[in-house]
C-alpha positions as CSV (number, residue, x, y, z in Angstrom):
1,X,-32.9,34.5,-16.7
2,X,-32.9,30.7,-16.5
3,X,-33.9,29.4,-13.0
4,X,-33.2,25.8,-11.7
5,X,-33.8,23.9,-8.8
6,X,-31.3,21.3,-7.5
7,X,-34.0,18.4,-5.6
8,X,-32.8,19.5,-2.3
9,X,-34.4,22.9,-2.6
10,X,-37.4,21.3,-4.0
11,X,-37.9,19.3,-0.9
12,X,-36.9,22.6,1.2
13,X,-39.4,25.0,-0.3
14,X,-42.2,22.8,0.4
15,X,-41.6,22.0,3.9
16,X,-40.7,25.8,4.5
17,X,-43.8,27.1,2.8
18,X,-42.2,28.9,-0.2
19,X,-43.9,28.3,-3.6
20,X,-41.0,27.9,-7.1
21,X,-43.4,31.4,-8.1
22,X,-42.0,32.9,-5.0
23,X,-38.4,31.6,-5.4
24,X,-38.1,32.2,-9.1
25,X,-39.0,36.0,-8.2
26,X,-36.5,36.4,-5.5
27,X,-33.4,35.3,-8.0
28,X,-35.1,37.5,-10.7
29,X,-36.1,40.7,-8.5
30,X,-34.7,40.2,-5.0
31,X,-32.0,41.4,-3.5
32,X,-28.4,40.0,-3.9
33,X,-25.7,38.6,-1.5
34,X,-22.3,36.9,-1.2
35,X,-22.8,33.6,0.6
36,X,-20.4,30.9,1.9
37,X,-19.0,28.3,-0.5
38,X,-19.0,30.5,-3.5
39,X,-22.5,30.6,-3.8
40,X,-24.6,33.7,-4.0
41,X,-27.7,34.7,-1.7
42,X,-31.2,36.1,-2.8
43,X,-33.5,37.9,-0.3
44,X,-37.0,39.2,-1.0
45,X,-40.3,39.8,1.2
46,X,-43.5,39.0,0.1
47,X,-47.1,40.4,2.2
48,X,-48.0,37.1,3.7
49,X,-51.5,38.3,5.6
50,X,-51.7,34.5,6.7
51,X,-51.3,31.8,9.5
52,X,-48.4,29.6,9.6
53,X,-48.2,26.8,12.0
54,X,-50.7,28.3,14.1
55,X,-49.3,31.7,14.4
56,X,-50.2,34.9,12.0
57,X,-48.0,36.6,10.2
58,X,-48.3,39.7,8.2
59,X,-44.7,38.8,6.0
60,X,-43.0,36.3,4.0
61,X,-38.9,36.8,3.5
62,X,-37.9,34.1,0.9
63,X,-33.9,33.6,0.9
64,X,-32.6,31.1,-2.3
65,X,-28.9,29.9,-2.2
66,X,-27.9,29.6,-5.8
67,X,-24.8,29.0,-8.3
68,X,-24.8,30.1,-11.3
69,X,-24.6,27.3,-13.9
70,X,-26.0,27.9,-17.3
71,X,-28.5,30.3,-15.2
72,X,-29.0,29.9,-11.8
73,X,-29.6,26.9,-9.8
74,X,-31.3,27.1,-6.6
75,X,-29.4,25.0,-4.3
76,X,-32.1,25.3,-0.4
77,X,-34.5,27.8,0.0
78,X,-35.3,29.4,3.7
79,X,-38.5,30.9,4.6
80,X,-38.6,33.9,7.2
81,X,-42.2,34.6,8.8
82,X,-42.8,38.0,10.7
């Protein structure tokens, strides 16, 4: 499965802290959800085991917003830390 990313959600997963590895996986193997304006959701967790902005965290939940267009194309990426 073909996996794009629209520049927006290139400048997104770097300021959330999201890697394309991490957002490529959670179209492939995540889970799958309607979303507004026709696009389609992606959830997955990864074990984090880190500090983010000063605080530790034990997970990572990755979200991608997609269409699909000749594949998918990742439209903003949000970064959950628990």
């Amino acid at each position: 499965m073909k996996v794009r990313f629209h520049p927006h959600a290139l400048v997104r997963l770097k300021e959330r802290g999201a890697t394309e590895s991490e957002v490529i996986a959670t179209v492939q193997q995540g889970e799958r959800f309607p979303a507004k304006l026709g696009r389609t959701g992606f959830r997955r967790n990864f074990p984090f085991g880190a500090t983010w902005r000063g605080r530790q965290y034990t997970t990572k939940q990755v979200e991608a917003y997609a269409v699909e267009e000749d594949g998918w194309l990742v439209i903003t990426v949000i970064v959950k830390y628990y």
